[in-house]
C-alpha positions as CSV (number, residue, x, y, z in Angstrom):
1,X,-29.4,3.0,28.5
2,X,-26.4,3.8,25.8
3,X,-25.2,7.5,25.8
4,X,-25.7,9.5,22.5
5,X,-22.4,9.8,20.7
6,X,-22.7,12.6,17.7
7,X,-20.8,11.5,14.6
8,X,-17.7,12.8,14.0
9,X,-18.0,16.2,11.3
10,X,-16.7,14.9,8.3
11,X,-16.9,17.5,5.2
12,X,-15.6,16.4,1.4
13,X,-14.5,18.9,-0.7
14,X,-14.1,18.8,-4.6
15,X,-10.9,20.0,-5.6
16,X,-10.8,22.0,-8.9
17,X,-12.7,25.1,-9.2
18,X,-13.4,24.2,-5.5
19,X,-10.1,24.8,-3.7
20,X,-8.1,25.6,-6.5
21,X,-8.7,27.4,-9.4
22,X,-7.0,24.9,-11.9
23,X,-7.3,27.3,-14.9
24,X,-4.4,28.4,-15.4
25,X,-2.4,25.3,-15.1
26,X,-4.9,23.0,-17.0
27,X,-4.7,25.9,-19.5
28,X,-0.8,25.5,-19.4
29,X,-1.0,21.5,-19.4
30,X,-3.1,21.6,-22.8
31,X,-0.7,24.0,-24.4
32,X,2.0,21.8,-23.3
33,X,0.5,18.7,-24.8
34,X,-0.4,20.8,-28.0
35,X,3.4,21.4,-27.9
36,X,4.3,18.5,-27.5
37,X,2.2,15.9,-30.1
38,X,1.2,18.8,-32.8
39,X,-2.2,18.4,-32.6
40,X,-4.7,21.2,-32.3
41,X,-6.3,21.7,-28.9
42,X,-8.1,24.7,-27.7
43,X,-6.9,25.4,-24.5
44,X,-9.4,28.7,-24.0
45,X,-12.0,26.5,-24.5
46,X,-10.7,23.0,-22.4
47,X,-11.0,25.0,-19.1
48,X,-14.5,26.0,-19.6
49,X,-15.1,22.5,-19.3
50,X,-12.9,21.5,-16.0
51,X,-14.7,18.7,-13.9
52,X,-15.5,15.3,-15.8
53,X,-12.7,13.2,-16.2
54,X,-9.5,13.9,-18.1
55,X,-10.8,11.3,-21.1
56,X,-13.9,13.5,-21.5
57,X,-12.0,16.9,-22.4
58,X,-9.3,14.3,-24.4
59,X,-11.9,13.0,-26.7
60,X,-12.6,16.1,-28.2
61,X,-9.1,16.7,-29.4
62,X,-8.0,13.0,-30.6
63,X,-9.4,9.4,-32.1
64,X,-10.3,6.8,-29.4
65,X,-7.5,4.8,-29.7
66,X,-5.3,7.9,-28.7
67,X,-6.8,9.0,-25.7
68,X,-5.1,6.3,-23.8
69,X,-1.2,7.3,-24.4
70,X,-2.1,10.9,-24.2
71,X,-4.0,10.8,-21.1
72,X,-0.5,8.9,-19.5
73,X,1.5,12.0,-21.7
74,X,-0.8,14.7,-20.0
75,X,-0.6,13.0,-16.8
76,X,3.4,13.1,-17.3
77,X,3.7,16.7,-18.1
78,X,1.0,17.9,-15.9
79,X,3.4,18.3,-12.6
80,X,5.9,20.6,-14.6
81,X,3.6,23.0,-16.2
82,X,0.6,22.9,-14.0
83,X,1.2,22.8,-10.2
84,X,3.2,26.6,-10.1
85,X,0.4,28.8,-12.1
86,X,-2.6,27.3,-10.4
87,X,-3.8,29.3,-7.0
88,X,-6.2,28.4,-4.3
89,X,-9.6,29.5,-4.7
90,X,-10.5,32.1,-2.3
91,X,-11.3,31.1,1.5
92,X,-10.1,27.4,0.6
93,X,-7.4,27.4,3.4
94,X,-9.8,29.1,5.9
95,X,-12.8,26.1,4.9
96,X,-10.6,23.7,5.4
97,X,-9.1,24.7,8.5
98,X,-13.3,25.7,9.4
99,X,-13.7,21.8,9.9
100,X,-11.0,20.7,11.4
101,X,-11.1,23.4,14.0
102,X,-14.4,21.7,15.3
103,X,-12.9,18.9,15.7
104,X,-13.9,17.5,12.2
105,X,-12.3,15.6,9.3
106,X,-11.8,17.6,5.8
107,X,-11.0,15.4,3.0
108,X,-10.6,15.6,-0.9
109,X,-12.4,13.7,-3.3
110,X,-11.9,15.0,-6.7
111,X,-11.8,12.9,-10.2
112,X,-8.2,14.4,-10.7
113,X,-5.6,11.4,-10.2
114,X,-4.5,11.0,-6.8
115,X,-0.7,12.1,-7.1
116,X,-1.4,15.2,-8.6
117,X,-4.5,16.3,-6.5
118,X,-1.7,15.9,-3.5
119,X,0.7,17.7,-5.0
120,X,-1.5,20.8,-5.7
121,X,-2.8,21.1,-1.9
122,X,0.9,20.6,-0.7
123,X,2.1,23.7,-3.2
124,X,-0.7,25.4,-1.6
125,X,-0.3,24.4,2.0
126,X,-3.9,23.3,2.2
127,X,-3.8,20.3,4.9
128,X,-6.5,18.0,4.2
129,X,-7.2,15.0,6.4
130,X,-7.3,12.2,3.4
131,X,-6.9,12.8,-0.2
132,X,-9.0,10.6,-3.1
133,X,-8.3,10.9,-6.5
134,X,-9.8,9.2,-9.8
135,X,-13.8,9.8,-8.9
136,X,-16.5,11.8,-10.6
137,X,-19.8,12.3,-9.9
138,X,-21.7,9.5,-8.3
139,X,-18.4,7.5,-8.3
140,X,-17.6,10.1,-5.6
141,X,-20.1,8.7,-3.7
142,X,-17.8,6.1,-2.7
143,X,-15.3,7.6,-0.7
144,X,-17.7,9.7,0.6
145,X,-19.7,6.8,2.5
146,X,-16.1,5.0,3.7
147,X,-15.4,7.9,5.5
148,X,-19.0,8.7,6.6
149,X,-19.0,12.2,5.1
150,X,-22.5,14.4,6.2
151,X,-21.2,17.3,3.7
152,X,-19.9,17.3,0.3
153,X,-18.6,20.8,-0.7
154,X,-18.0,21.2,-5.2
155,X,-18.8,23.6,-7.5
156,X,-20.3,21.4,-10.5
157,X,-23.3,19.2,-11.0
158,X,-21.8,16.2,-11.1
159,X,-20.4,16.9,-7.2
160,X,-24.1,17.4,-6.0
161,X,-24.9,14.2,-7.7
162,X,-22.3,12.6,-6.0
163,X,-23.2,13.8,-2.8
164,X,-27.1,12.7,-3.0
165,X,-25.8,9.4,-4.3
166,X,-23.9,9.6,-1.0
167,X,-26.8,10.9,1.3
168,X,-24.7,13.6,2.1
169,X,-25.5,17.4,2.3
170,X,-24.8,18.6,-1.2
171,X,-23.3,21.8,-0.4
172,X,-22.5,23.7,-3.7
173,X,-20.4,26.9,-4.2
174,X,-20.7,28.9,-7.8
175,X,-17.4,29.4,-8.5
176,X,-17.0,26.7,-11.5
177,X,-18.3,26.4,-14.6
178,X,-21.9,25.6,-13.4
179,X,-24.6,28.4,-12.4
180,X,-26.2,29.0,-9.0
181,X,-29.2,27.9,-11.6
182,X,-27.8,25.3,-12.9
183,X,-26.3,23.7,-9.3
184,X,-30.3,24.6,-7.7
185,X,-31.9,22.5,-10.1
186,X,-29.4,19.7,-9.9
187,X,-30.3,19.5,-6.4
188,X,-27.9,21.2,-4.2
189,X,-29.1,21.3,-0.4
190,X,-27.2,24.8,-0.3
191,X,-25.6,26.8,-2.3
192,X,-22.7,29.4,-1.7
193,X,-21.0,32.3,-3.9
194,X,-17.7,30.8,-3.0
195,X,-15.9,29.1,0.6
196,X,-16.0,32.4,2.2
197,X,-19.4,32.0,3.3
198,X,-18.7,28.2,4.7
199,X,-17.0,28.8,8.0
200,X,-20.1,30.1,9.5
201,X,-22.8,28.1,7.5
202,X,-20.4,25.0,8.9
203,X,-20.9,26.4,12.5
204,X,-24.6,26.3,12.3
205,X,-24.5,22.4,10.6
206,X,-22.3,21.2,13.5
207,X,-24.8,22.5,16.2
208,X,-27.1,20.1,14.5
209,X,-24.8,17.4,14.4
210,X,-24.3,17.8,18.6
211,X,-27.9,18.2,19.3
């Protein structure tokens, strides 16, 4: 007879709006690429938007044929203007630090491009286990299944897609630009005003997990 061997906790977390709020950076990356080409871009409005893909926000401000180069330009001047302003989101560190202190994994799967993602949660000092960059919605899904993930924590729709795509716990928090509404109807397992509240939700998850 084989012994029962609970899975390892293993808890994703988006990163913008999620563990950081990216607003004022992204707000200070538009500007800066405003700056830079001369072209109009709204950078009030861009961060109502954060989640999708960089392309998605691009497209509204130049031709197709353009979005290429000034994704690379964005991607370029993003580090400069963008890692300093931007803060973590309230009870990130603590969530974080929530998993791995039962012996879990916390990683960070976010559609933001890998090098940058890192060097927001080293700013921050926010020590995640594994970092993956360049997925969004059910692309997440992904990473989420190689590292056998039973909770995905994000604060937009397209992160509780991801995590039902996954067969993971969609755990949503309402501190994006999504509604408690809005992340309900998409289908989120639970939702949360914000990661303050996810230390002790966690507790009662991993109980299930051991039983």
């Amino acid at each position: 007879m084989t012994s029962h061997i609970p899975p390892r906790l293993t808890v994703g977390f988006d990163l913008d709006m999620t563990l950081i709020d990216s607003r004022p950076g992204i707000h200070a990356a538009w500007t800066a690429l405003a700056a830079k080409t001369g072209a109009h871009i709204d950078a009030d409005l861009a961060i109502t938007r954060l989640g999708p893909p960089l392309e998605e926000e691009l497209a509204y401000w130049f031709p197709e044929e353009q979005i290429p180069p000034m994704r690379d330009l964005y991607r370029e001047l993003y580090p400069t203007y963008a890692i300093e302003p931007t803060p973590a989101m309230r009870g990130a560190r603590e969530a974080v630090k929530a998993v791995q202190g039962l012996g879990g994994r916390a990683i960070v799967v976010t559609a933001k491009n890998e090098p940058n993602a890192r060097q927001h949660l080293d700013h921050l000092g926010i020590e995640a286990d594994a970092v993956i960059g360049w997925l969004w919605a059910e692309g997440k899904a992904k990473a989420l299944r190689e590292y056998g993930a039973q909770v995905y924590v994000g604060d937009h729709i397209g992160d509780v897609r991801g995590a039902r795509t996954a067969g993971a716990l969609s755990v949503a928090v309402a501190t994006g630009p999504c509604t408690e509404a809005e992340l309900r109807e998409a289908g989120a397992d639970v939702v949360l005003a914000d990661l303050t509240a996810l230390p002790q939700w966690l507790e009662g998850f991993a109980r299930t997990l051991a039983a």
